[in-house]
C-alpha positions, 0 to 999 in steps of 0.5 A: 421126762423127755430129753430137752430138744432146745432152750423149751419144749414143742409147740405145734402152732404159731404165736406169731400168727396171733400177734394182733390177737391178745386173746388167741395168743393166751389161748395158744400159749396155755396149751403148750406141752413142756417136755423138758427144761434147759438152763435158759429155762431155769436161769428165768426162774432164778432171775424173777426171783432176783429181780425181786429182791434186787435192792436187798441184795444190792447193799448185802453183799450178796451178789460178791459171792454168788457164782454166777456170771453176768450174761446181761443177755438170756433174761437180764442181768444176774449182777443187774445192781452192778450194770446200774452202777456201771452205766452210772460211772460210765464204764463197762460191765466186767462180767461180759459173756465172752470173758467167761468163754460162753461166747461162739463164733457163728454164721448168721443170716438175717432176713428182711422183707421192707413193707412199707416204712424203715422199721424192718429195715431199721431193727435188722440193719442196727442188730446185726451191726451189732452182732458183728461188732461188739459180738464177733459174729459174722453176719449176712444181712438180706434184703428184698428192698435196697434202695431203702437200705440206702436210705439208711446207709448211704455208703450202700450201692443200691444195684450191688448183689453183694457188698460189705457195711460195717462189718456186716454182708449185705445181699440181694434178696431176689425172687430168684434164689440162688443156691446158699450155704445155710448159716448157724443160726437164720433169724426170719425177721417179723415172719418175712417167710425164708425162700423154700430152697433155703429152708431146704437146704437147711433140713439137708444140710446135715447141722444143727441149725437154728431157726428164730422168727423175730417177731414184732415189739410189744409189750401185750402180756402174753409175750412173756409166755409166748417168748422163746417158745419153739414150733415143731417143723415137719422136715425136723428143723428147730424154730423158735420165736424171739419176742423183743419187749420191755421185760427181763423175761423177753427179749428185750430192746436194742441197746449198744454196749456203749450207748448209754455212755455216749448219749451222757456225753451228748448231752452233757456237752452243748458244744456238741449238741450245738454242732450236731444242729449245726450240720443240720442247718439248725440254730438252738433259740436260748431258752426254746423248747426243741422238739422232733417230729417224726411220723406217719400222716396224722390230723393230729398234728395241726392242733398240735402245731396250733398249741406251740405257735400260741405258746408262751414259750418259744418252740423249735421244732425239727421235721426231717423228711418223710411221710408227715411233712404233707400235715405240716405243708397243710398246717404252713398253707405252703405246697410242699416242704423241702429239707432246708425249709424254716418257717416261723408262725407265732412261738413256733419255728419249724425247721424241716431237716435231711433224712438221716443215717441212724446214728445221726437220728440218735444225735437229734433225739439225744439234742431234743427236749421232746420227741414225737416217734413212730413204728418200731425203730425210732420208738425204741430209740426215742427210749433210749434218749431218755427224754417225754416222748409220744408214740405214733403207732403203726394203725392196724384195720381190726384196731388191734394197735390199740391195745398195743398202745395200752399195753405199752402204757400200762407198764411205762406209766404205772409208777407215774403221779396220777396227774402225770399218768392220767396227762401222757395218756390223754395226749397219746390217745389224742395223737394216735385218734388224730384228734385233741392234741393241742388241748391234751399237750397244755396238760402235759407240758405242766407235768413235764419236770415229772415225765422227764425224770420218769423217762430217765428211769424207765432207761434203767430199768431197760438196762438191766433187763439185757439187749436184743443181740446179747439175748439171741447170742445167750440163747444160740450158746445155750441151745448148742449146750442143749442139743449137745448135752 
């Protein structure tokens, strides 16, 4: 057998480039040729089997006496009954990487190309926080756009070519490249492209280094044989592909340490989440409906306003700005919106709110009883408040986001009533059509006690299937014992 280059073995083309193409990525991934297997590799195999029989072992004692340690990272926890006991009491996990001394201390470089919206941005900004904080990584985040990274972190200077935020090194990501010592591990966000010289200074420089193309969320089947796959490059660099998802074998969702303590807290005290509105300019209404909209331009959006202004309870909804405000001036028959702007038609009042820092956007989805989303960013985050939401996603000219939507669906409501199924579908389908919304939110308001209790579950299950950050510093530890070995 060939000797392990890495966590897998050698592939030729790029799962990346069929990302809106389920079919081709599942033709590509069959025709991978496996040389070789690491612990990463086998770690996987030994965890499906876990997972599977979580609940046996949870009450037999077993996992005392297994020896293994709980990384929280690669595919999961192996103590996965323990990390839900631990968010339970609202405490730390014990078994953290870096006590067993699994953790290495390594130069990053993040790259991010802003498109179009703050999804990029916004993933790329939160990971490599992350990376810095609670992992002691040093981190350089570049980016093309700075003006809409301010947008996010406004202590951030615009005109700046290098300034430091949170622990983290922002640069200027300028056509014109300027010579850069390579990090340990580069990680291409969303297939950003790296500037040729740094790739080639990485090929020259001597050191093992490797390359991640950090690809878009989905939860599309063919992720999890696509995940971690590597591509061989001509100049002998090593690149792998990274796929976030919503299964133990991927690589998972951005999560804190901390954050399901935090979020408990929230919204356990309504004298915080009353402040939090408060600074906001926002009053709760007893016995109102809250609800957040944010979201790209939708007509779906008029018949769902209509639905809440006739309801029979009281709704307030919380706008902030952005690119749907244009439906909801349409809807008011007003010119534009402002933040500040509160207005009140029937059962409905509508409060158009600042555009906010992320850790303030939590707040508002924590403070929420419903929350409308959009992209990536704010649809992972959305999950994490553990509340009904419905997804906006980013619509793609081959339609190809449809099946995104019905992959997500699929694993997210499949333990779901068939009423409460058959209702979160109708109005997601509804919403993203553009059309239908009003008639589809009576049906699920009705089964929201259900979809409420569901979306706490969900949280759960995506707790123990490990974070992002975690994952990515497991899988730089293991390809460092793989090409040293």
């Amino acid at each position: 057998m060939v000797g392990p280059a890495g966590p897998l073995a050698t592939i030729s083309r790029e799962p990346g480039q069929a990302r809106k193409g389920a079919a081709a990525a599942v033709t590509l991934c069959a025709g991978v040729w496996l040389v070789g297997f690491t612990s990463i590799t086998i770690f996987s195999f030994f965890l499906s089997l876990l997972s599977e029989s979580a609940d046996a072992f949870a009450g037999s004692g077993v996992y005392a006496r297994l020896p293994f340690l709980c990384c929280g990272m690669a595919t999961g926890c192996w103590r996965q009954p323990c990390i839900l006991r631990s968010v339970s009491r609202g405490t730390k996990c014990r078994y953290r990487l870096e006590e067993h001394g699994l953790s290495v201390k390594a130069k990053w470089d993040i790259f991010c190309a802003v498109v179009d919206n703050f999804g990029d941005i916004g993933v790329t900004w939160r990971l490599a926080r992350q990376l810095a904080a609670e992992h002691g990584q040093h981190v350089r985040l570049w980016v093309d756009d700075l003006d809409t990274f301010a947008r996010l972190c406004p202590a951030a200077n615009a005109e700046a070519e290098q300034q430091l935020h949170e622990g983290v090194e922002v640069r200027r990501w300028s056509g014109q490249w300027s010579a850069t010592e390579p990090a340990d591990v580069v990680i291409e966000a969303f297939a950003c492209n790296l500037p040729q010289p740094y790739i080639n200074a990485m090929a020259a420089s001597g050191r093992r280094i490797l390359w991640l193309n950090l690809e878009y969320l989905s939860a599309e089947d063919w992720i999890v044989g696509c995940h971690a796959l590597p591509s061989l490059q001509a100049n002998g660099l090593q690149k792998y592909f990274f796929f976030p998802g919503f299964e133990a074998r991927t690589g998972g969702l951005i999560r804190e340490a901390d954050l399901m303590l935090r979020r408990a807290e929230f919204q356990s005290d309504m004298a915080q989440q009353a402040a939090f509105l408060a600074s906001l300019g926002v009053a709760r209404q007893p016995g109102a409906r809250l609800l957040s909209l944010f979201a790209y331009e939708n007509t779906a959006v008029a018949g769902w306003l209509d639905a809440l202004e006739a309801d029979s309870r009281s709704n307030q909804l919380l706008v902030p700005e952005g690119r749907v405000l244009g439906d909801v001036a349409a809807w008011l028959g007003v010119p534009s919106l402002h933040a500040g702007d509160q207005h009140r038609r029937g059962s409905l009042q509508l409060c158009i709110v600042p555009f906010m820092t992320q850790d303030e956007y939590d707040l508002l989805l924590w403070s929420c009883d419903f929350n409308a989303v959009r992209g990536e960013e704010s649809f992972i985050r959305a999950q994490w408040a553990g509340r009904p939401l419905v997804w906006h996603i980013y619509p793609q000219e081959d339609d190809a986001h449809w099946d995104k939507l019905h992959a997500f669906l699929d694993l997210y409501a499949h333990e779901l009533s068939p009423t409460a199924n058959a209702a979160l579908r109708e109005f997601w389908r509804a919403w993203n059509a553009g059309q239908g919304a009003g008639e589809a939110w009576t049906a699920l308001v009705r089964e929201y006690p259900t979809l409420l209790q569901h979306a706490e579950a969900w949280t759960h299950e995506q707790v123990a299937n490990g974070d992002l950050a975690g994952k990515l510093v497991f899988f730089y530890t293991d390809w460092l014992g793989a090409v040293h070995a």
